[in-house]
C-alpha positions in Angstrom: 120.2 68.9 36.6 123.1 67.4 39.1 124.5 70.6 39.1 121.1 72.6 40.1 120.7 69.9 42.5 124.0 70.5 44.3 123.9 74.3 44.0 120.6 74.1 45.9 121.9 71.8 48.8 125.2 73.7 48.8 123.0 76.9 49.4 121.3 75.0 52.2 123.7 73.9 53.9 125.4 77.1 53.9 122.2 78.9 54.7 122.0 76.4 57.9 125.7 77.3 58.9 125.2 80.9 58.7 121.3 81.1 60.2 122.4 78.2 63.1 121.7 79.7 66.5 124.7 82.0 68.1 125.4 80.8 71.8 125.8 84.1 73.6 128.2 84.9 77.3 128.4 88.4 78.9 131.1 88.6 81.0 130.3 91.6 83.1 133.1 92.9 85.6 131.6 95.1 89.0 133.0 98.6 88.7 135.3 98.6 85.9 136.1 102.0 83.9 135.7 101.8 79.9 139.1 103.0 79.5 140.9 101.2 82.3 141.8 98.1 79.9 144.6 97.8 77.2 142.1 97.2 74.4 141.2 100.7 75.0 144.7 102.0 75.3 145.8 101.7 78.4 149.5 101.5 78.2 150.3 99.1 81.4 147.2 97.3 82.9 146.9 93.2 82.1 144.4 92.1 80.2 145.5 90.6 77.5 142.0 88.2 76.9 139.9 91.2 76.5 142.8 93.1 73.9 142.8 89.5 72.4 138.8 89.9 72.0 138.8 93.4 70.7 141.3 92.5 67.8 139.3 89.4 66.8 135.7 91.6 67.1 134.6 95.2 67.6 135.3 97.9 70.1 132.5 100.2 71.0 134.3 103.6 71.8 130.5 105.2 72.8 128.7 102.3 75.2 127.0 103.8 78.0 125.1 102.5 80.9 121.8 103.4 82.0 123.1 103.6 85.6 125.9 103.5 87.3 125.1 101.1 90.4 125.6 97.7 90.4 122.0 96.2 91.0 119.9 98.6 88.7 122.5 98.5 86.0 122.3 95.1 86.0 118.5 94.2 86.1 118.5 97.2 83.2 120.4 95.2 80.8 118.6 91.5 81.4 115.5 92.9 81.3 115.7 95.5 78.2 114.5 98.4 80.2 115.1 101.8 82.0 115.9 101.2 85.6 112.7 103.7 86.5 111.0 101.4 84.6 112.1 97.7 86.2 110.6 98.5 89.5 114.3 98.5 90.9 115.5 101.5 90.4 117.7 101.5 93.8 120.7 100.1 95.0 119.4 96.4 96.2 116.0 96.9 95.4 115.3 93.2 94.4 113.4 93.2 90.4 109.9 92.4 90.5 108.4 88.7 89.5 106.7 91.1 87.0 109.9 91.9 85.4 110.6 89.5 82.1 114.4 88.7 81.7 115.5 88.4 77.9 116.7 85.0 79.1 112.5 83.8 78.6 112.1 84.4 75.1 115.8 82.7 74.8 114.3 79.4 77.0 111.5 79.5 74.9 113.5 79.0 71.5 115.3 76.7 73.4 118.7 78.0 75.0 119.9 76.7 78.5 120.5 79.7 80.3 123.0 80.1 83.8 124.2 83.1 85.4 127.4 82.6 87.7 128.6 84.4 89.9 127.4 88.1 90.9 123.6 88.1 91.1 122.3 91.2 92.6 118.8 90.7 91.6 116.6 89.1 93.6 115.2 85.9 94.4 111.7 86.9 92.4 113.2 86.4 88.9 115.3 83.2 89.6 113.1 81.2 88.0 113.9 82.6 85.0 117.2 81.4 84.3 117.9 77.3 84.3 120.5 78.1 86.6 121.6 80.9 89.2 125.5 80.0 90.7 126.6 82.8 93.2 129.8 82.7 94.9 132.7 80.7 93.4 136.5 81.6 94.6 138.2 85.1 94.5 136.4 87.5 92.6 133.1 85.5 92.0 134.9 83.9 88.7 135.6 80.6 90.5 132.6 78.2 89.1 132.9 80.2 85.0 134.6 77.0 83.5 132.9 74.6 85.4 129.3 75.8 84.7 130.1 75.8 80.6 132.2 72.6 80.7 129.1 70.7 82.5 126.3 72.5 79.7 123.3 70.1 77.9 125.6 69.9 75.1 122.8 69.3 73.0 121.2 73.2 73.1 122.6 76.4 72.3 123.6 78.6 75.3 123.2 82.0 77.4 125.8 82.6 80.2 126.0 85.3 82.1 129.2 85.4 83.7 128.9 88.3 86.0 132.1 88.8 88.6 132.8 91.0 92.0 136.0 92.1 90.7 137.2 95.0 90.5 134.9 96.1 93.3 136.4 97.2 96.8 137.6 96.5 99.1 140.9 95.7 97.7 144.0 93.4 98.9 147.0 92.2 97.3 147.6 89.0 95.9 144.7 89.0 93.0 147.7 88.6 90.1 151.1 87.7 89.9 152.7 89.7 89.5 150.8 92.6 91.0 150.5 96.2 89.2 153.2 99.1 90.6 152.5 102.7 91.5 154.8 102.9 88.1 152.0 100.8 86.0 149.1 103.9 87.0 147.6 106.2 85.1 145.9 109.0 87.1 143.3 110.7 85.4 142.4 114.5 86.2 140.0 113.9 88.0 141.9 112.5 91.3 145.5 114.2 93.2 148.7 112.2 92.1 150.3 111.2 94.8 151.4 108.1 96.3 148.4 106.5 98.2 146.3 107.2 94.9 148.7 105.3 93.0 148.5 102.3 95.3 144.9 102.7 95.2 144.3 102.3 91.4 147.4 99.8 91.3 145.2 97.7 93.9 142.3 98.3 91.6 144.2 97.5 88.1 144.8 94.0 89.9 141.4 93.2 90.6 141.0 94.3 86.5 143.8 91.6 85.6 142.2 88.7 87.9 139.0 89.1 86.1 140.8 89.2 82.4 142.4 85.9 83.8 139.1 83.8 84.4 137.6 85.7 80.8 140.5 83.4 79.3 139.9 80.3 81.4 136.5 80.3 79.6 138.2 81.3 76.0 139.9 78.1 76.5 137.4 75.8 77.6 135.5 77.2 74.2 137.9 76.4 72.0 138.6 73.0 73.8 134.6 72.4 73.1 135.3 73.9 69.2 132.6 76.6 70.2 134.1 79.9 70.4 133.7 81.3 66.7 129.8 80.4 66.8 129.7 82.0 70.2 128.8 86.0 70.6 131.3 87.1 73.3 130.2 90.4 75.1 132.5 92.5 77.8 131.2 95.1 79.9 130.6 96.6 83.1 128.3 97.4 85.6 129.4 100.9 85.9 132.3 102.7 86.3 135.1 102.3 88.7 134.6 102.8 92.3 136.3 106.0 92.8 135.1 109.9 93.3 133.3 111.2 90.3 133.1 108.0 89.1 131.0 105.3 89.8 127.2 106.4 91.0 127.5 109.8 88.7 125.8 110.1 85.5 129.0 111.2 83.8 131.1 110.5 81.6 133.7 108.5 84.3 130.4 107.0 85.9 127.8 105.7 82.9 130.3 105.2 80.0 131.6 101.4 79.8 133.6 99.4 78.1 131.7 97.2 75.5 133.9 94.4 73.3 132.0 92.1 71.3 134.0 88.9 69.2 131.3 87.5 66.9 133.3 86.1 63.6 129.9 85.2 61.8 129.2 88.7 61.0 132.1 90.9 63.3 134.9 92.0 61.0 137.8 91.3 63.3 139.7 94.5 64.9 136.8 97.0 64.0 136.2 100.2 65.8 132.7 101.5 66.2 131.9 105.2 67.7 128.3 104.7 66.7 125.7 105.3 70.0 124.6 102.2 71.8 122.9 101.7 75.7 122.9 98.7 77.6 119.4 98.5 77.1 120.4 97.5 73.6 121.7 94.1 74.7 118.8 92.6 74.9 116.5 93.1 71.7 120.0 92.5 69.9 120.7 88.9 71.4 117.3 88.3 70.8 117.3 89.0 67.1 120.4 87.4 66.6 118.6 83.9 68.0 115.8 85.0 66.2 113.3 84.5 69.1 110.5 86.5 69.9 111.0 90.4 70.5 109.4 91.0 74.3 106.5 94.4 74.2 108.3 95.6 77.5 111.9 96.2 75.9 113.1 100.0 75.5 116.2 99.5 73.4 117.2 99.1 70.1 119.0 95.8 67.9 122.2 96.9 67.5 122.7 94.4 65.0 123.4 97.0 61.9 126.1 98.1 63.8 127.7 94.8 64.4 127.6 93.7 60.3 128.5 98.0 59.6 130.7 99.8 62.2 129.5 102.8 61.0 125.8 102.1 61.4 124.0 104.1 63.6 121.0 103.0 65.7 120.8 105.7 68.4 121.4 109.0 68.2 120.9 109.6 71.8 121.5 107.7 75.3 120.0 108.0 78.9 121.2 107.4 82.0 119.8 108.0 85.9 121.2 108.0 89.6 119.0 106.8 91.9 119.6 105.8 95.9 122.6 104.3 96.0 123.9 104.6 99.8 122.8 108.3 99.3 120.0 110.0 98.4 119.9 111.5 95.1 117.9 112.1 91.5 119.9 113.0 88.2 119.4 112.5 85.2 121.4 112.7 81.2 121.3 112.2 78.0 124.3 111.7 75.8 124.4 112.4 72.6 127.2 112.5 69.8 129.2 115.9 71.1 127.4 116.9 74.2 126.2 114.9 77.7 123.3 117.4 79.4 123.2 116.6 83.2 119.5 117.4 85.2 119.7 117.2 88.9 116.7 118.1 90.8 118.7 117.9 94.8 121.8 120.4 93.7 122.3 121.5 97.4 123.8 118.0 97.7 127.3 117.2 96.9 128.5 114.3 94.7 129.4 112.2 97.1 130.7 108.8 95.9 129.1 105.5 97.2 130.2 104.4 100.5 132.8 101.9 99.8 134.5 104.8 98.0 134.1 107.1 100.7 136.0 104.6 102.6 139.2 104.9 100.2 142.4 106.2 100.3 141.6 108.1 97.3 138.8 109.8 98.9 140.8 110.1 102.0 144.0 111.6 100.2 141.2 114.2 98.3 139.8 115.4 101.7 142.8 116.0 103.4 144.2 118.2 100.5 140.7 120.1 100.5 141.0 120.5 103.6 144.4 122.2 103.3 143.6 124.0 100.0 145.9 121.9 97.8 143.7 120.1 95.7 143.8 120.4 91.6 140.5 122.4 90.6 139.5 119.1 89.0 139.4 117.3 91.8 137.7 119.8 93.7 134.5 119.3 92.1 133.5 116.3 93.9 133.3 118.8 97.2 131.3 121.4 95.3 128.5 122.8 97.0 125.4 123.5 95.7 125.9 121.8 92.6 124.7 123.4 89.0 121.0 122.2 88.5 121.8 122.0 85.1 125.0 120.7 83.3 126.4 120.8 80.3 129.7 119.3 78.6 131.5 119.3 74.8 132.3 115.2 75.7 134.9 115.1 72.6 137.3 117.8 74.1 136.1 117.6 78.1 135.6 113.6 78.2 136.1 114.4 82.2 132.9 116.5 82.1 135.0 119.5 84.3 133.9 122.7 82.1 130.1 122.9 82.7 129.1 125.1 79.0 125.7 126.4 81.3 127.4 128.0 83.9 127.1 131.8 84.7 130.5 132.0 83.8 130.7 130.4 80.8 127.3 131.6 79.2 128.6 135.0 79.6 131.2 134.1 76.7 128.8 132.0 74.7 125.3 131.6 74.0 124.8 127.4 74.5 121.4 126.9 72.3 122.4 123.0 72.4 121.6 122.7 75.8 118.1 123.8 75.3 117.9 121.2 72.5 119.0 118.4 74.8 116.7 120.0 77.7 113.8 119.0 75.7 114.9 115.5 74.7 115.4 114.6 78.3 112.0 116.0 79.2 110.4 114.0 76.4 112.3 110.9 77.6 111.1 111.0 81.1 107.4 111.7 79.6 107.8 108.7 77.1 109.0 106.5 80.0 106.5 107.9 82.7 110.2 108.8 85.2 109.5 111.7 87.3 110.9 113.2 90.1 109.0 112.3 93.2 110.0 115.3 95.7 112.6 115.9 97.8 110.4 114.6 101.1 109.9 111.0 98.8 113.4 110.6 97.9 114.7 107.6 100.0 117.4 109.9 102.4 121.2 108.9 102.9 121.7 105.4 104.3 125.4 106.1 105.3 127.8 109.3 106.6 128.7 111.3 104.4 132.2 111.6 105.6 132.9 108.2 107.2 131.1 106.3 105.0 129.5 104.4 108.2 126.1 103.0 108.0 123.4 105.3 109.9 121.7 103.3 112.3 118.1 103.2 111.9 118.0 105.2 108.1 117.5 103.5 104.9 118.1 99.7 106.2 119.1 97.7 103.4 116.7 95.6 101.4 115.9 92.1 102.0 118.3 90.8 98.9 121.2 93.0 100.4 124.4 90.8 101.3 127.5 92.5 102.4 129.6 93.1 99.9 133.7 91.4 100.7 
């Protein structure tokens, strides 16, 4: 009878340890590419907190963003839904009172919830978080430690530890030692010459500043013994702030990186190349503190995936450009081999967001355009009109350069797929009630083209807007 006893109490207290509520922090970096981290393979860059988290959890290899601009991205993944579908669907378009954060059902189960640094969403849905810190030292990372260290120690916790790095404009001094022009990588998609180097060496040290305050917060966790009950999530708002890039629904725009260290139920160093959107977060977290699901959300627990790497829980993604300094309406869905590309204003080029514009990228790009020397790659960024309709074989073209339905390729092969993934988009935007409003509704370009310059008078910033640094 002593034993049965013991057995049963040993189960409980077991069952307690394993079922006690997880404490969750996102750290979420502004404009950092998927692959532009060690953990991912980059040979050079510094971050060795986030390589330390990807061999201690899992490694998503196929996260993708539902946009790539700061603000929607952002109110997409607290809120569980579509940008078209948050009421801010724009570049500072503040989210609506209307809007429920995951962060309520969380409060309601008892969590304290903060988000520090970065905010980007309005003032309406401040109240619900317990806290809302912006600002805080280079980079936005400043207050991180402070915020967890002074916690109610007595509840379980959400941070979301959002920073303005690597976003432009860039300076030196974010690390020492800085990145070299030796340290780059240039991808394809951009010339290789000196200024581009500096550039992205500029840009890697914004990377390695905000890998620096992820550990400051490691740290304080394991000073507080909390880490290994705590679900650690890295990720982006969108891609990095370069041409083809960031404010595209490619590949280089809308695919992030996504780390997750959770020992309870992550096997350590697993890879996972299973679907997953950043609309996922939310039901996920939610499950995992086993609160109450909200009606609005649009994603899907991702929680098979975390116990089984191989689990699958999506077997496609979607992503949208909005206004973001220029006007525009695209849309894609990714799924396992192929990303299908819709954009209803092709007689505009893909401009990059303004900041971008502003670059010495985009200014080393231009000036071999304008003298015919720029790689075909490259070139696409100036291509005008654009294909209506794209599609790319993501596994061998993960730049997205050979479109599969242009005239020239569909003479050599009949694409069938693309009809397929045609007709999931469609049924997307009908199950989520997106549509395209007209070209006369779409808000028009808020800043030259070529200078990147505000236009006086056009597409005034929104009431929430601050300039960025």
């Amino acid at each position: 009878m002593k034993r049965i006893i013991l057995s049963v109490l040993l189960s409980a207290f077991m069952s307690s340890v394993l079922f006690a509520a997880p404490n969750f922090i996102i750290f979420v970096a502004d404009d950092m590419a998927w692959d532009d981290c060690g953990a991912y393979g980059h040979p050079t860059i510094k971050t060795p907190n986030m390589d330390s988290l990807a061999r201690d959890g899992m490694r998503f290899d196929r996260a993708y963003l539902t946009c790539s601009s700061c603000s929607p991205s952002r109110c997409s993944m607290l809120t569980g839904r579509y940008p078209h579908s948050t009421g801010a669907g724009e570049l500072h378009l503040p989210l609506p009172a209307s809007q429920t954060l995951f962060t309520t059902p969380l409060r309601e189960k008892g969590y304290y919830t903060a988000s520090v640094g970065k905010w980007h969403l309005g003032n309406a849905v401040i109240p619900q978080m317990d806290l809302v810190k912006t600002g805080g030292g280079p980079g936005g990372e400043g207050d991180w430690v402070d915020v967890v260290k002074n916690r109610p120690m007595d509840k379980p916790f959400f941070f979301w530890l959002a920073a303005t790095d690597p976003h432009r404009a860039y300076k030196p001094g974010a690390i020492d030692p800085p990145h070299t022009v030796a340290d780059v990588r240039v991808p394809p998609i951009f010339p290789d010459t000196s200024k581009v180097r500096e550039d992205l060496a500029l840009y890697y040290d914004e990377i390695g500043r905000f890998d620096e305050y992820i550990g400051k917060v490691l740290d304080e966790l394991r000073i507080q013994g909390v880490l290994d009950e705590t679900l650690i999530l890295v990720i982006s708002d969108n891609g990095r702030p370069f041409p083809r890039c960031k404010t595209t629904v490619l590949e280089d725009g809308v695919k992030t990186p996504f780390i997750i260290r959770y020992l309870p139920i992550v096997e350590p160093g697993t890879v996972s190349n299973s679907l997953v959107s950043t609309i996922d977060i939310a039901p996920t977290l939610i499950q995992l503190a086993e609160a109450s699901q909200l009606e609005s959300f649009q994603g899907k627990s991702f929680v098979p995936i975390l116990r089984d790497s191989k689990a699958e829980t999506q077997s496609m993604v979607y992503s949208e450009h909005n206004w973001h300094d220029y006007r525009a309406f695209e849309r894609s869905v990714c799924t396992e081999q192929y990303r299908y590309v819709r954009n209803w204003v092709p007689e505009l080029a893909s401009t990059p967001p303004a900041d971008a514009v502003r670059s010495p990228t985009y200014d080393e790009m231009k000036r071999l355009h304008s003298i015919g020397d720029l790689d075909p790659a490259a070139e696409l960024v100036f291509e005008v009109p654009r294909a209506s309709e794209e599609l790319y074989d993501i596994i061998k073209d993960p730049h997205c350069l050979t479109n599969l339905l242009s005239n020239e390729y569909r003479t050599k092969k009949n694409q069938l797929t693309g009809l397929d993934h045609m007709g999931m988009l469609t049924q997307w935007q009908s199950d989520t009630k997106d549509h395209f409003p007209g070209v006369d509704q779409i808000t028009p370009d808020g800043f030259h083209r070529v200078t990147g310059e505000r236009i006086p008078g056009v597409a005034a910033p929104h009431p929430s807007f601050k300039k960025k640094r």
